[in-house]
N, C-alpha and C positions, 0 to 999 in steps of 0.2 A: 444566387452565388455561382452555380450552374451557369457553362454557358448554354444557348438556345441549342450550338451546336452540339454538343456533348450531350446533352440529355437525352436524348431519344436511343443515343448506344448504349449509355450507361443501363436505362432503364432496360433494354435488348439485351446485356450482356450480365446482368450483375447478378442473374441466380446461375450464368455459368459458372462467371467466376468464383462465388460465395462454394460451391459444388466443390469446384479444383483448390480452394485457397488449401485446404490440408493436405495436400500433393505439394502444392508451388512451395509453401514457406519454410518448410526443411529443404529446399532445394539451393530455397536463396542464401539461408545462414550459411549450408553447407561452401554454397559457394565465394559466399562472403570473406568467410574465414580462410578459407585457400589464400584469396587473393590479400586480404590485411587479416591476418594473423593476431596482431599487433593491438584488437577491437575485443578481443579474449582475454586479456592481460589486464585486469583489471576493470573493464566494462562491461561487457557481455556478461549472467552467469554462464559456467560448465553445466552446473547442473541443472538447469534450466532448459539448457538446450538437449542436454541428455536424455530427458525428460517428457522434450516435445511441449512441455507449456510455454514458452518463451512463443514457441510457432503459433498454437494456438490464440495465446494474446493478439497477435501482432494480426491474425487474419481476423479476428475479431473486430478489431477495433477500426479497420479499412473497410471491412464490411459493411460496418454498422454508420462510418462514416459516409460510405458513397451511398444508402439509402435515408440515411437524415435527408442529404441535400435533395434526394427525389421528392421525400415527404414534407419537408420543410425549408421550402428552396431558401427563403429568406433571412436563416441563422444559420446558426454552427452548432452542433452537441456539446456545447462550453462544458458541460459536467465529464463528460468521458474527456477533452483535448485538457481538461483543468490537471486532470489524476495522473493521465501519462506527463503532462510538463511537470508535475512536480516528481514523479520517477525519475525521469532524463536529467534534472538540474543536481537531483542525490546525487547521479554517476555521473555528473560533469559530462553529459553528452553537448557537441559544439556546434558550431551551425555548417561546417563542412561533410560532417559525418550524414545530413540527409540526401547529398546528391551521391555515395556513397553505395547508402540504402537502394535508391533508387535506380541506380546503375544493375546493382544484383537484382533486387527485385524483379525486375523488368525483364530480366536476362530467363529467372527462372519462368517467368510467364509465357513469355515466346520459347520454353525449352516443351511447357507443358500443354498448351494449347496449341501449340504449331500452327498452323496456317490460320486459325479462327482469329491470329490477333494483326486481322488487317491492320494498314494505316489509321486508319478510322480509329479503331478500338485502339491501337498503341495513344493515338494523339488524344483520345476523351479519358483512359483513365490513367494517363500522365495527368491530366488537370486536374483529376481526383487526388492523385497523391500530393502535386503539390499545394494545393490546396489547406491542404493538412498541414503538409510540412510547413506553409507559411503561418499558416494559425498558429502551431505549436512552437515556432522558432520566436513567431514574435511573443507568446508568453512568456517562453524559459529567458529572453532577454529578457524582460521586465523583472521575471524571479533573480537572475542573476545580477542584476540591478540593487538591488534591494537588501542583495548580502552588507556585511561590515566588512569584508575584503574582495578582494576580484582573483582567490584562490578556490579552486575546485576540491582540494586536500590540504588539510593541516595535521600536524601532528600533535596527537594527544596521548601522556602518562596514562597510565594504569594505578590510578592510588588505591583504589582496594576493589576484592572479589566479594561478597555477600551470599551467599545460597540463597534460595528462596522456593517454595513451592517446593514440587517435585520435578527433577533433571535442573532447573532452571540458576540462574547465577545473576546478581546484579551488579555491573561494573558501574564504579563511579572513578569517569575520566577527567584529568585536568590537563590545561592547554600546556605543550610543552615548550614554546616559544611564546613570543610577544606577540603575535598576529593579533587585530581586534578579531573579535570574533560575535556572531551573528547570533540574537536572542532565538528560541524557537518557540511555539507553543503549545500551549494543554494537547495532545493529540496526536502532535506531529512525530517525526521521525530522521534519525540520521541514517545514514550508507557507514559502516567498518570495514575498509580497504586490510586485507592482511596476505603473504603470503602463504600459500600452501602446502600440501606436502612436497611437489615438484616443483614449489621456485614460482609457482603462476604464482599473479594476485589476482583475487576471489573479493568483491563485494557486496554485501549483502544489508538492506535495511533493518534499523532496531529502532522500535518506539521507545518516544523519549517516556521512563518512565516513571520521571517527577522529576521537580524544580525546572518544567520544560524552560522558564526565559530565562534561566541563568545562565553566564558566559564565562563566569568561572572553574564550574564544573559540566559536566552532561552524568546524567543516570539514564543507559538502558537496561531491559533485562532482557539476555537470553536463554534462550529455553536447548537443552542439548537436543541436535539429530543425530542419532550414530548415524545414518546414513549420508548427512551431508557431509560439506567439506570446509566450512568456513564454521559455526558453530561448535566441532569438537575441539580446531583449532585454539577458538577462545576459551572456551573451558577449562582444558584438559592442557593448552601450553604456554597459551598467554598467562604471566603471572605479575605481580604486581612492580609496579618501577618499568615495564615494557611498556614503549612505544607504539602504535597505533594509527592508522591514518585516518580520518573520519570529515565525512562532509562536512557543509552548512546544513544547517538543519530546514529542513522540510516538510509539505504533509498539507494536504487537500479538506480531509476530515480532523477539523480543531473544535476546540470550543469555540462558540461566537457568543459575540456580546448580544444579550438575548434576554427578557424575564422569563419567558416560554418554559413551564416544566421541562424536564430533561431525561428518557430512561435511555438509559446503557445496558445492553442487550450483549453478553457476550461469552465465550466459552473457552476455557483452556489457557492457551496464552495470551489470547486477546484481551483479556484483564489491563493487560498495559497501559495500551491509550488510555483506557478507561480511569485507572488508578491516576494517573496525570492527571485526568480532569478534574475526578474528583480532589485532590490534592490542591490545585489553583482557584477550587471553588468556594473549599475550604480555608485557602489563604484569603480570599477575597471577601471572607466573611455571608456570601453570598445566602441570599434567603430563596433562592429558586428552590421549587418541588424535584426532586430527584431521587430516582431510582434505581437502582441498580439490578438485573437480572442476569445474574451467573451459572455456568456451568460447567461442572468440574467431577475430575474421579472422586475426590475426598477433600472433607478439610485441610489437612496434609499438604494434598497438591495444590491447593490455591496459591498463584504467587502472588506474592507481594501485601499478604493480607493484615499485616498487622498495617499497614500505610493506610490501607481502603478501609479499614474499619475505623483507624482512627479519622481518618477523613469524614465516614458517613457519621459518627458521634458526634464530629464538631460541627454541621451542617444541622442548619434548624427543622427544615423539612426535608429528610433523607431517612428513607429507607434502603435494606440491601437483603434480597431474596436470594438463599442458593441453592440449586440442586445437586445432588451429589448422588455418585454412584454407592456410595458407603453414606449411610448417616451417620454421627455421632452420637452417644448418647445425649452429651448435652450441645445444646446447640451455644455456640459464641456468644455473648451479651452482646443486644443489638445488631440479630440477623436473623428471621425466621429461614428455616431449613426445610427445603422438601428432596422427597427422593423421587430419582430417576430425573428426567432431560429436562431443559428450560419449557415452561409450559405456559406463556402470559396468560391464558385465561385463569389461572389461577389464583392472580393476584387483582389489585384496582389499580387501572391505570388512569393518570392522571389526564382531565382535557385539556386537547391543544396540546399536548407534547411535542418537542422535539424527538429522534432518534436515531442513535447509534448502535450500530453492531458490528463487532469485531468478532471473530475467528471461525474456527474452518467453516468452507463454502459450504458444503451441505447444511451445516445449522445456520448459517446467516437466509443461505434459502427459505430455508423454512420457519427460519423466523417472519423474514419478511412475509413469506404469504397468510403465517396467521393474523399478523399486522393488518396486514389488506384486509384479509376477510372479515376483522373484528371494526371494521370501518378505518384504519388511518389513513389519509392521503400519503402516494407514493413520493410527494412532494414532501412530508416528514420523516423521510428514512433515508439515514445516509448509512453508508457501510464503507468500513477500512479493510482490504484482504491484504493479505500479506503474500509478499511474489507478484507475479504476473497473471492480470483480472482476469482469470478464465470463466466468472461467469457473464460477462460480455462478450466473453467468446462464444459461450452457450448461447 
């Protein structure tokens, strides 16, 4: 995929640049956003870039892209080019916005490496990026294909708020025009376009958190950041009968059509996808083996939990294990209960599994590697993070 000529620089240059990427990539947004402004205003997060994980992602994922093609001249990283096209098509990224990228990018490079980015090295890893940019442009075409409309935002009511968990709220939105509108699935996720406290608009992803293929309604839940800037919003001023902008729905890690046992590995608010799933498996009457392993401050805080229980009840072979930082006295009908952190060796997992895990990085880590080390192939683990994959950054 490589060409003859570019290989031999890339290979010469790509643990310089890998070194510099944490220099260059706040250099590029910074300088990005100077020049269009306009890329902030409801694409871009703020706080993302505030942040420095938005950088991180982004040199990650170029990274990791220009040593695939060392290591594997003859494919692409479809798993990592799959996750960002289904990000980019949430916020309606276009296919002008990558020559864009590429202009800054490049500008930050020759600003940080100075003289080392001879002709040579400018013209090899321009083929790297576009490269990329072609894989990913022609994916999000295909995804943006495939919607029920050729709209990036639609507008959708606010018909009611629900609490759930602890901090957390469950909006269930209805279309507020006639637009058709696009099914999603167990898993998946939409983008909630709102403005801010200064007039920007701030979007941010919400897993769908049941009835994902209905086009009637959508259910996400989100969970409050006092820190951020789009979740207090929803909270705390969004209120019912309000307006809302909100993607097509989207999302890389869904359910698949599969017998393959199933566990769900997840912590906090990563419940969500989860609770989707099991709710569509539920409705589907499904007799697959499924698991469930949770991790949470207290009963209290689990969201969404009368749905997922009643879900793993009506599931033939389902179980739901949870760890809690508090125990109850009595534990829920139908959920054994342990204390302290998700711990798989503690329960039987089922063979041949699929798996899923959602929520914060560090426990998805470590789940994975107990995973690995109790033998699962890395080829049955998938993982949903929520934001920008920083640990493909790592």
């Amino acid at each position: 995929m490589l060409s003859d000529k570019s290989r031999p620089v890339i290979e010469a240059t790509a643990a310089v640049v890998a070194e510099h990427m944490p220099e260059i990539t706040p250099k590029f947004y910074a300088h990005m956003f100077e020049a269009h402004p306009e890329l902030m205003d409801g694409t871009f997060s703020r706080a993302n870039q505030r942040n420095g994980e938005q950088a991180q992602a982004l040199a990650g994922s170029i990274v990791h892209f220009a040593v695939h093609l060392l290591e594997h001249p003859d494919t692409l990283p479809e798993t990592v080019l799959a996750r960002i096209a289904h990000k980019h098509t949430a916020l309606g990224i276009t296919e002008d916005q990558y020559q864009i990228v590429y202009e800054n990018l490049f500008w930050a490079i020759a600003q940080v490496l100075g003289d080392a980015v001879t002709p040579e090295v400018a013209e090899a890893w321009t083929e790297v990026y576009w490269l990329m940019a072609d894989a990913l442009i022609t994916l999000e075409k295909d995804l943006y294909a495939k919607q029920a409309n050729d709209k990036m935002w639609t507008d959708w009511r606010v018909a009611s708020k629900e609490p759930t968990g602890n901090a957390a709220v469950t909006f269930r939105l209805e279309p507020a025009d006639d637009t058709p509108q696009t099914p999603g699935q167990p898993g998946g996720y939409v983008s909630v376009r709102i403005k801010v406290a200064d007039g920007l608009r701030q979007a941010r992803q919400y897993s769908l958190s049941g009835d994902a293929a209905a086009t009637d309604h959508r259910l996400i839940t989100v969970k409050l950041d006092e820190a951020g800037e789009v979740s207090p919003v929803l909270i705390q001023s969004v209120e019912v009968g309000d307006v809302v902008e909100v993607s097509n729905p989207y999302g890389d890690i869904t359910l698949q059509d599969s017998a393959a046992p199933l566990v769900l590995m997840t912590a906090g608010i990563g419940i969500t996808p989860a609770a989707a799933i099991l709710s569509a498996l539920a409705e589907q009457r499904s007799d697959r083996a499924v698991r469930l392993l949770h991790g949470d401050a207290s009963w209290d805080s689990v969201a969404l939990r009368d749905q997922v229980l009643e879900a793993v009840q009506a599931l033939p072979d389902a179980q739901a294990d949870l760890w809690l930082g508090v125990v109850p006295e009595q534990a829920p009908e139908g959920v054994t209960v342990h204390e302290g952190q998700v711990d798989a060796s503690q329960v039987e997992l089922p063979a041949g599994a699929e798996y899923i895990l959602c929520g914060p990085l560090a426990f998805m880590q470590s789940a994975r590697s107990s995973l690995i080390d109790a033998g699962v192939p890395a080829t049955s683990i998938r993982y949903e993070i929520f934001g920008p994959d920083l640990w493909l950054a790592a």
